[in-house]
N, C-alpha and C positions, 0 to 999 in steps of 0.2 A: 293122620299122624301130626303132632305139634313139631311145627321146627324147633332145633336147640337154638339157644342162644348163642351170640357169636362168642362168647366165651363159654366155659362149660363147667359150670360149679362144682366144685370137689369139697367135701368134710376133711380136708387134711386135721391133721393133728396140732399144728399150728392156730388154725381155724377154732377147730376143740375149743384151746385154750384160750384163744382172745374172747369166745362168746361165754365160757367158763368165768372170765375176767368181767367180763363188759354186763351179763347177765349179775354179777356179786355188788356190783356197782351201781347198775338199777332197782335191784331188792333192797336196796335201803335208800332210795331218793335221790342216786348221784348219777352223774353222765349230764347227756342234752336232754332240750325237753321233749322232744320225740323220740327218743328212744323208751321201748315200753317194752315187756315181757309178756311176749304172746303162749298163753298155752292152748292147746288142739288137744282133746282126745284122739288118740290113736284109732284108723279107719278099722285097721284089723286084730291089734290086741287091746287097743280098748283104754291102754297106759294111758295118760297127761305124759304129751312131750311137750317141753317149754322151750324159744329160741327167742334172742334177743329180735326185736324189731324196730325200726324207725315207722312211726303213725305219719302219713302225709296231713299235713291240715292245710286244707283248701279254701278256697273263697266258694267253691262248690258244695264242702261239706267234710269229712272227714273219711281217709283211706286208707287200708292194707293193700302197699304194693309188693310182689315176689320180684326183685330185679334179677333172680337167679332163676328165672323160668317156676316148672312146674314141681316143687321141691314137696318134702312131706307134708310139713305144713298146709300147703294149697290143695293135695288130695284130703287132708284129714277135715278142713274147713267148709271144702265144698260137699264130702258127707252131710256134716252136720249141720252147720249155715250160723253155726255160733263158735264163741272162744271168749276165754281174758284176758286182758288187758292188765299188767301191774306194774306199777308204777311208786316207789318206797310205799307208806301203808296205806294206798290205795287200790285197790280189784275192781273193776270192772266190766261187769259181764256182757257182750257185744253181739247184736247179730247181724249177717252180714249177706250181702249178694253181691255176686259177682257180675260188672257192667261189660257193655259191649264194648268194638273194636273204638268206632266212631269217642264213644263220653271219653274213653279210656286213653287214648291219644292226646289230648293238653295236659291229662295229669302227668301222665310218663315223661311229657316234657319237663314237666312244674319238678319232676320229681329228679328227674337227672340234672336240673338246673339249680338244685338245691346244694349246697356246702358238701354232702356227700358224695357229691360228684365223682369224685376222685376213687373210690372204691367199687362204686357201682356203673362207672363208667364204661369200664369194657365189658361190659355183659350186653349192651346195645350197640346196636349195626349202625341207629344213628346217632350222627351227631348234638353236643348241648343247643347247637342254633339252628336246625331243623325243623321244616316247617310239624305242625301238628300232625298232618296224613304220614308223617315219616314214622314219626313215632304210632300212629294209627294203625300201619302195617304189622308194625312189631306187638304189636296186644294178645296174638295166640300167645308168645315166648312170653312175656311177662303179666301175669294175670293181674289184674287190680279188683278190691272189695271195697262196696262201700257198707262203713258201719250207718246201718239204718235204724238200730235201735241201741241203747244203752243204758245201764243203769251201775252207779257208781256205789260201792259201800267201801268205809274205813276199815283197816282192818288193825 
């Protein structure tokens, strides 16, 4: 059984509406620049669900981290091993594997150290100045992908 995270993700309605927002904002080129529009085929009905996401880009390579544990997203990804990526008229189609406790562990730091901080904060047990194995521990609750292939078209 995966531990929860120390916070426990909810879709409130509130929620809804900021990714409603934050996703209208990235479909034409605006926001940060890691925020990107992840879409997933659905595991079970097969739909495209889309949720906005922050891309970690690393000195390691480039990542989809879940700071909200193991969400739909993460079940419908690890199906498939692919998703896209969109960003104003840009789509890019990704495929992706999911790394171990150990690789996974400096990103989660890299990643909760970043400007985001502040929202994805409490969803980890440790802290932003904790060594790597802290965050090492916590890699079941927050899965990390790395995109291993990629291919970009205009749209």
């Amino acid at each position: 059984m995966v531990n929860e995270p120390t916070k426990r993700f909810e879709m409130t309605r509130v929620r809804r509406v900021a990714n409603a927002f934050v996703s209208g904002l990235v479909k034409y080129g605006l926001g940060t620049p890691a925020t990107h529009l992840l879409t997933t085929r659905g595991r079970k009905s097969g739909f495209l669900r889309t949720v906005p996401l922050d891309v970690l880009d690393s000195d390691r390579g480039r990542f989809l981290v879940s700071p909200y544990g193991e969400v739909d997203w993460v079940r419908n990804i690890r199906k498939d091993g692919f998703a896209t990526l969109r960003q104003g008229g840009w789509i890019e189609l990704v495929s992706v594997r999911e790394i171990g406790h150990e690789e996974a562990g400096p990103l989660l730091k890299e990643y909760v150290n970043h400007p985001r901080a502040a929202v994805v904060g409490p969803y980890f047990d440790a802290p932003p100045d904790a060594p790597d194995e802290a965050f090492a521990e916590e890699a079941d609750r927050h899965p990390v992908f790395e995109i291993v292939r990629s291919t970009t078209i205009r749209i």
